[in-house]
N, C-alpha and C positions, 0 to 999 in steps of 0.2 A: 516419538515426541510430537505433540503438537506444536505447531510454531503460533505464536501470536504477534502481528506484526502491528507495531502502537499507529497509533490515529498520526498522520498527518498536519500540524500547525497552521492555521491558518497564514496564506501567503502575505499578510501584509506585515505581520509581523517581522516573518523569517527576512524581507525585504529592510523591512526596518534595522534592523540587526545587521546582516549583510552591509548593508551601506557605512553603517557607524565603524565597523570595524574593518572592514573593507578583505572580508574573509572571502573564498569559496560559498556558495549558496548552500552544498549538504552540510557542511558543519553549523552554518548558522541553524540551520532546520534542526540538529542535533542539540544545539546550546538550547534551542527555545524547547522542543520535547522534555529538557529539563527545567526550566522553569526559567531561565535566563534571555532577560526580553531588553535590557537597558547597557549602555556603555559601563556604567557603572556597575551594574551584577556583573558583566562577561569580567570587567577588572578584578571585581572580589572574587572570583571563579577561577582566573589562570594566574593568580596573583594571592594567595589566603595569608593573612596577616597575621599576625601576633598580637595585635591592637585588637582584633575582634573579638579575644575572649576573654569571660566575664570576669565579674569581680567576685573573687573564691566565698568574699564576707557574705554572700548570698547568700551561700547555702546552708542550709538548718545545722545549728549546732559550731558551723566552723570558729566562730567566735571562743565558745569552751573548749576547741580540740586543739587550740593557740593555746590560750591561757593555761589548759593544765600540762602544756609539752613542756611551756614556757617554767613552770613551776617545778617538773619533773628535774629540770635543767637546772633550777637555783637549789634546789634541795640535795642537786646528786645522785637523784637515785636511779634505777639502770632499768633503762626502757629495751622490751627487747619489742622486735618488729615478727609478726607474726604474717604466714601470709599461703594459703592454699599453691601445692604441689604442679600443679599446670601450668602455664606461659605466664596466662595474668598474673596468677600470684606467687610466681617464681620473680618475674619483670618488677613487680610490684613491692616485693621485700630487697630488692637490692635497690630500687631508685629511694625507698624511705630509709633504709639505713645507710644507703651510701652519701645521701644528704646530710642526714643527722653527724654523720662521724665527721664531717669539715668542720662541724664547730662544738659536739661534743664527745668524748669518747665512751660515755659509760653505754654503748647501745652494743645490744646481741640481737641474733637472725635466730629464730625457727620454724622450719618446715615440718609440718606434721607426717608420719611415716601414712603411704597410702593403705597397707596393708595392717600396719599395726595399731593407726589411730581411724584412717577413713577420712574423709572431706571435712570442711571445714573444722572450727574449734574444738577442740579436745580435751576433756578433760586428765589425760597424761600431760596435755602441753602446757595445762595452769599448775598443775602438781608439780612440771618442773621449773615454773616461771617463781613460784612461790618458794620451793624449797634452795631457790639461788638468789635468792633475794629481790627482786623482779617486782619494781612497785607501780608500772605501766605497762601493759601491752595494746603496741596498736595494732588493730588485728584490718590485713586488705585483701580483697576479692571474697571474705567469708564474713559472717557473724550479724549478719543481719536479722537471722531468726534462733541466734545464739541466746534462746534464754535463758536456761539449764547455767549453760557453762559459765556464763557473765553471774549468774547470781550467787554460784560456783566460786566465783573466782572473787568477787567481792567481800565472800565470807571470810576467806584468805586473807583479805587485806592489799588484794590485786586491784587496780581498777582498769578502765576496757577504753581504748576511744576505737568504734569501728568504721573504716573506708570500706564499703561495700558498693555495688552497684544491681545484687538480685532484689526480686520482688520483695518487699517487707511484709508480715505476715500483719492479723488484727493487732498483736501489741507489739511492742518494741522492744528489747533486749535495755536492763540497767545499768547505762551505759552512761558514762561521763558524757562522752559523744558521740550520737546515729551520723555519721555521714552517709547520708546518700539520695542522690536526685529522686526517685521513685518513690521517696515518701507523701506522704500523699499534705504533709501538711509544710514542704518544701517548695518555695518560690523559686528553685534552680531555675535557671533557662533553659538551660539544655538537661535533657534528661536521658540521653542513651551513650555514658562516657562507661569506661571498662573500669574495670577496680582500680587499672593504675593511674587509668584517667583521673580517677578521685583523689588517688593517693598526689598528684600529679597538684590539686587543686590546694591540696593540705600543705605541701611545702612552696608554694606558690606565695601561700597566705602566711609562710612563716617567714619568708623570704622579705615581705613586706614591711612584716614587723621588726625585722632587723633593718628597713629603707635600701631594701635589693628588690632592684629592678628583672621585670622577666630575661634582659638578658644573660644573669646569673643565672641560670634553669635550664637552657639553651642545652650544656651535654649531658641533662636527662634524660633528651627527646627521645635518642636514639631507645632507649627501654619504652617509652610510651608509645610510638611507632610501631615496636614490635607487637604488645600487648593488643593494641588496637588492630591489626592483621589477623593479629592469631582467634581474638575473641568475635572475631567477624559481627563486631556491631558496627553500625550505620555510618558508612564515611559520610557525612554529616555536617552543619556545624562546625564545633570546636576538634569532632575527633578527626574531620579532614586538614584542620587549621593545625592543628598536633604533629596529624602524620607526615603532611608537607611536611612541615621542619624538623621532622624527628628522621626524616628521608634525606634531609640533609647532611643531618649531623651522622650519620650512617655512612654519607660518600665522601664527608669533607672530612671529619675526625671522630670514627666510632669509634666507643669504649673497645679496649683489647679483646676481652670473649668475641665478643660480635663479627671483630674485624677477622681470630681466629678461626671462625664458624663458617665466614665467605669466604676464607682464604682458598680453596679450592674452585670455588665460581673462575669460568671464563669469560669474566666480564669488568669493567670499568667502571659504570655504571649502576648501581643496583635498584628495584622498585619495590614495590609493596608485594611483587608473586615472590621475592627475592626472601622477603621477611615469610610469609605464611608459608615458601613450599623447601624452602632451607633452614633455615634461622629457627624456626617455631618447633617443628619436629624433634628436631634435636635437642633444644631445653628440653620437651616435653616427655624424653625418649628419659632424659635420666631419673624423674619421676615415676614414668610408670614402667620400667626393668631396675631401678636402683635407689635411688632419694632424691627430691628435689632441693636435694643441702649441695649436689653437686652443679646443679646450674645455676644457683645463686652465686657458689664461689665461682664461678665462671663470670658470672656478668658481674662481679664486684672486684675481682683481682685487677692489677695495676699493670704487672709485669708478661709484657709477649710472654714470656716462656713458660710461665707458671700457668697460660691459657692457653698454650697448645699445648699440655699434657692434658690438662681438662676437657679440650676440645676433643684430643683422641679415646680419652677415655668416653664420651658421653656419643661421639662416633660410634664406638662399639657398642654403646648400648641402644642406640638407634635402627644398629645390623640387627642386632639380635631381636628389637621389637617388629622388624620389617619380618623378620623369620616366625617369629612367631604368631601376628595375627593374619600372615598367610595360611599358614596349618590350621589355625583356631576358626577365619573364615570357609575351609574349605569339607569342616568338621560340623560346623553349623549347617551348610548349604546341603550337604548331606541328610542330617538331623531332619530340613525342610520336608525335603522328599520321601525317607523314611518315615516321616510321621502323617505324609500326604495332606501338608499343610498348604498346599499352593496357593489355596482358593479364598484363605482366611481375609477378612479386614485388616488382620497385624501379623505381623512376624514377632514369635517370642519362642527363646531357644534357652534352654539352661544345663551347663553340664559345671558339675562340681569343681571342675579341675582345671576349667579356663580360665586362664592369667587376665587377674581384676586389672589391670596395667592397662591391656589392649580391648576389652570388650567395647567400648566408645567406637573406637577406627571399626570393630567389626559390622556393629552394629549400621553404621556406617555403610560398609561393603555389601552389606546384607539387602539397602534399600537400590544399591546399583544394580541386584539380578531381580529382587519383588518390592514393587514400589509401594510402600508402603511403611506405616507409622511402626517401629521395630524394637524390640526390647532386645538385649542381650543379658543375661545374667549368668552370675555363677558365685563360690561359694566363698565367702572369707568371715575366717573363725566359725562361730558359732551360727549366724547368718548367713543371708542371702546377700547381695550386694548384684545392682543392676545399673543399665546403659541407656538412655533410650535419646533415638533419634527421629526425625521424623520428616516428612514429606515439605515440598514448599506450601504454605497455605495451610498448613495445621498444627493447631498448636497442642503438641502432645504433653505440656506443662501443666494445660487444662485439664487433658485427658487423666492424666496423673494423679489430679486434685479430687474428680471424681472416684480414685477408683485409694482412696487417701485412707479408708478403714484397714485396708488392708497390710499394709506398711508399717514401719519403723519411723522414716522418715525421708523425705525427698527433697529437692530443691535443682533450682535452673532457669531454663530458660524457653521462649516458645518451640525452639526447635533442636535442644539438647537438654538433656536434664541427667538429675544420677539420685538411686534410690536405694533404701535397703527394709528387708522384711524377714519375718521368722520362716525357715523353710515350712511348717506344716503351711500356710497360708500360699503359697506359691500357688495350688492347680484353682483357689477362686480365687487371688492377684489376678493370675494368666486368663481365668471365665471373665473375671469386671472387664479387664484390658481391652477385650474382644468387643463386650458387648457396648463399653459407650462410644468407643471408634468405627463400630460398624453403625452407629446409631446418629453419629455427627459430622463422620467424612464426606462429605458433600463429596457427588459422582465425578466433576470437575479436575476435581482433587486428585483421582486414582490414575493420570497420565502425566506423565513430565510436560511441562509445559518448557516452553522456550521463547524468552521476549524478543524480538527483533525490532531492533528503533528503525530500521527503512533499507528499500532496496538500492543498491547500488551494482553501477555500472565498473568494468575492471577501470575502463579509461578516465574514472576518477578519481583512481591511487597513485597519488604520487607521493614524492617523500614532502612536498610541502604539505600534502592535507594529512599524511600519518602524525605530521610535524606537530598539528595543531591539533588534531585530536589526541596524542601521545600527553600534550598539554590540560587537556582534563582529568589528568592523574593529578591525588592517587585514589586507586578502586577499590570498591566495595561495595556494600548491600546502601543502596540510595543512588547511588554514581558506579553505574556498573557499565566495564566496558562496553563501550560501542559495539552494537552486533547487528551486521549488515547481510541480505540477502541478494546471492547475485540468481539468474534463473537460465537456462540452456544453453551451460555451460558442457563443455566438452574434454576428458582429460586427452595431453598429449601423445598417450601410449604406451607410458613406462610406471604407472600405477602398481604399485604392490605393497605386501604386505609385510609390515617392518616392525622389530621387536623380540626380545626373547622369548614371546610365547604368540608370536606373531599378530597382536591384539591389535595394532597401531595402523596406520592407512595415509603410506607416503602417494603423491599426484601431482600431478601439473594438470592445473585450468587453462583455459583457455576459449574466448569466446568468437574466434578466430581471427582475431585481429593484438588483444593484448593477451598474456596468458603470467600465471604465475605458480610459484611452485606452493604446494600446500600438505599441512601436518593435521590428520585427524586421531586425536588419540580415545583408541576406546575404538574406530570404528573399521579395523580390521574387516571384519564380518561382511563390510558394505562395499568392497573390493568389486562382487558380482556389478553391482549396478553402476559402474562406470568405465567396465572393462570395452575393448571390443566401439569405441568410440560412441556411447551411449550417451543420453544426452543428458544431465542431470541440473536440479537445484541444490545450488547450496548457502548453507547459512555459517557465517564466520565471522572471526575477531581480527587484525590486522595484527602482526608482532614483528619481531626482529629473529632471526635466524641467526645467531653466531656460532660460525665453525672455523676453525682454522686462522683464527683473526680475521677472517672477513663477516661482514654485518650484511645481509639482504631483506627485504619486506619478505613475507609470508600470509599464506589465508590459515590461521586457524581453525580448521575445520571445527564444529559443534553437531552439527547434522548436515547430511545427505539425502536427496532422495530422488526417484528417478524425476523426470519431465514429464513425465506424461500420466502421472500420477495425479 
């Protein structure tokens, strides 16, 4: 990894700061690195309000997506909520139908099967929205380049309103109504909310027009908090102003699924790694081993018990996902070597019979051994059906776009996307892939980089400044933990290697005066370089350590490296 350690703030500010709030001087230097220079920004900062976010009638179209729900509602006629297979739009079809049903009941939920319809709208899912009488669907986290199926679905006698938040293509889908920030002819404010942040804005707005205040909405959060974790867009804005409260409504009074999903955590407290490395998986584990009709009724069910059976069932299919894209990773990584692809600009591996469920997570594990922009694919139905992930600093969505003859059809985002093609077309797909990414990955680009906001000393961790920096949660891509570098440090002598496949790298620091214990996960391997009282740098996050009901600080390990290097 290269470490990159950010510039430094100018002393008068960080002075400035410090004094106003009467903080420690590294965390003010921390606050200003972000952009926090006033009493008033540090208060909107460890303080994110409810008051802050916009007025939903902003956004293009929301005016029509009221009126015709509003109509839907006086006529009777049975809206069902439509909503893509994964977190977002798993999260996203229970917070709009769980809404809808407080004041009206004709509303149904469908998740499309991943296997037997694929991503987004489907044309099975208007065939059965029409042949049950189905005179709305609001379709979230998909249909923004639903043209086909909207005009599809129109013929019917369907009409469409879509919460979306991908890229929109040159036209628009015919659509009662486009919700979504990223259009290019929408005055949104904020424009990087997750589908159910959309959906989140839609009943906001309808909540209005009945004269309910945001804090009717309040035991939504907890579904918008998760979605926003899991779709890892920009704690930001309204989606940090969401997550706050939706972080709340998670530890003060979360929906039953949710609170069944932690109920194994050893913990009190829970944060946003709480939602993305517990909570997310698990939705997403019933989708791609089973339906995502099972973690819907999970986040919509009322009754504990009815969501610890769900819970245990979509547990099992979580095992069984963890089982599987280990075998599936370890078959590609293979495949690598076999085909003596080491040296390529991308990693692209396709075997028929790998579970379209998990290629995503592989593709994933694939850029943990070759760094590098990654395709996984393999085979569903007639088709091809593909993964693709990609490096920090490139956007393989682009790469995609260029390589757009070759396909069926794509869609995503800069650093996750999902595609499908005709298999003859696969070995020039896999030629394009190669050549516009070896042709725009800037050199930069081919090592992990690693940001470091400033060095620090151990003798500046105490539980007051963990305190205050714990305080700039919650994290994400914009507000990303704090990560600090200490340098000629020393472990205490009991360094080893920890883990079922001994990958992991337990220590104690120590700079011979403070020392603390520390967890590097991933960094097994790096045991050599601080064995034998070697003297090393290292770069780390602060967290909490709970074993046994007791709670202690920890270094985070991220990287190591010797001192003298």
């Amino acid at each position: 990894m290269q470490w990159n350690l950010k510039e430094i703030p100018p002393q008068q500010s960080v002075d400035q700061l410090k004094d106003a709030l009467g903080i420690p001087e590294v965390v003010a230097t921390l606050l200003v690195q972000r952009g926090i220079t006033s009493f008033d920004a540090a208060k909107d900062f460890y303080r994110p309000s409810l008051d802050a976010l916009h007025d939903p009638m902003s956004m293009r179209d929301m005016d029509k997506a009221v009126a015709r729900i509003e109509a839907a509602i006086a006529h009777e006629e049975l809206i069902m909520v439509y909503g893509d297979y994964d977190v977002d739009g798993t999260c996203s079809v229970a917070l709009m139908a769980s809404y809808l049903l407080t004041y009206y009941d004709r509303v149904s939920t469908y998740i499309p099967d991943r296997y037997a319809e694929g991503y987004g709208v489907s044309l099975q899912g208007i065939d059965f929205a029409s042949d049950n009488g189905v005179g709305l669907i609001i379709a979230l986290d998909c249909g923004v380049k639903a043209m086909e199926q909207v005009a599809y679905a129109k013929e019917k006698g369907v009409d469409f309103i879509i919460c979306d938040h991908h890229l929109p293509g040159d036209q628009l889908p015919d659509a009662v109504a486009v919700l979504d920030p990223k259009r290019s002819d929408c005055d949104y404010p904020y424009k990087e909310l997750c589908g159910c942040g959309v959906g989140f804005k839609l009943i906001q707005a309808l909540a209005a027009q009945r004269s309910l205040g945001i804090d009717s909405l309040l035991p939504y959060l907890d579904l918008v908090a998760t979605a926003i974790a899991a779709d890892i867009v920009p704690m930001t804005g309204e989606n940090r102003v969401l997550a706050a409260h939706g972080l709340q409504v998670v530890n003060q009074a979360p929906r039953a699924g949710i609170k069944a999903l932690l109920a194994q955590r050893d913990k009190t407290n829970f944060d946003i790694s709480d939602l993305v490395f517990v909570v997310a998986p698990r939705i997403n584990a019933a989708g791609r081993m089973k339906h995502g009709d099972y973690a819907v009724a999970l986040l919509m069910a009322e009754s504990v018990d009815s969501c610890l059976e769900f819970a245990q069932e979509i547990e099992a299919f979580n095992t069984s996902r963890r089982s599987t894209d280990e075998q599936i990773t370890a078959e590609a990584l293979a495949k690598i070597l076999d085909q003596k692809e080491e040296y390529r600009a991308t990693t692209v591996v396709y075997e028929p019979h790998w579970h379209k469920g998990v290629i995503g997570i592989v593709a994933s594990r694939l850029i943990e051994n070759y760094y590098r922009p990654t395709l996984v694919i393999t085979k569903s139905g007639e088709q091809l059906a593909g993964s693709a992930r990609s490096v920090s600093g490139f956007d393989v969505y682009q790469a995609l776009e260029s390589c757009k003859e070759h396909m069926i059809q794509f869609g995503g985002h800069k650093y996750a996307a999902g595609f499908t093609l005709e298999e003859a077309q696969y070995p020039a797909f896999k030629d394009a892939f190669e050549k516009v990414v070896a042709q725009t990955l800037d050199e930069s680009l081919k090592t992990p980089q690693l940001s470091v906001d400033m060095e620090l000393k151990l003798e500046d961790i105490t539980p007051k400044f963990y305190r205050l920096i714990k305080q700039f949660a919650p994290f994400g891509p914009g507000n990303r933990t704090p990560v600090f570098v200490t340098r000629g440090l020393k472990d205490s002598g009991w360094a080893k290697q920890v883990g079922s496949d001994q990958s992991h790298l337990k220590f104690k620091a120590t700079d011979g005066q403070y020392s603390f214990e520390g967890i590097g996960f991933g960094l097994g391997k790096k045991l050599d370089l601080i064995q034998d009282k070697q003297s090393f740098d290292l770069v780390y996050a602060l967290d909490e350590n709970h074993w046994n009901g007791k709670v202690s600080l920890q270094l985070r390990a991220k990287d190591l490296k010797s001192a003298n290097l």
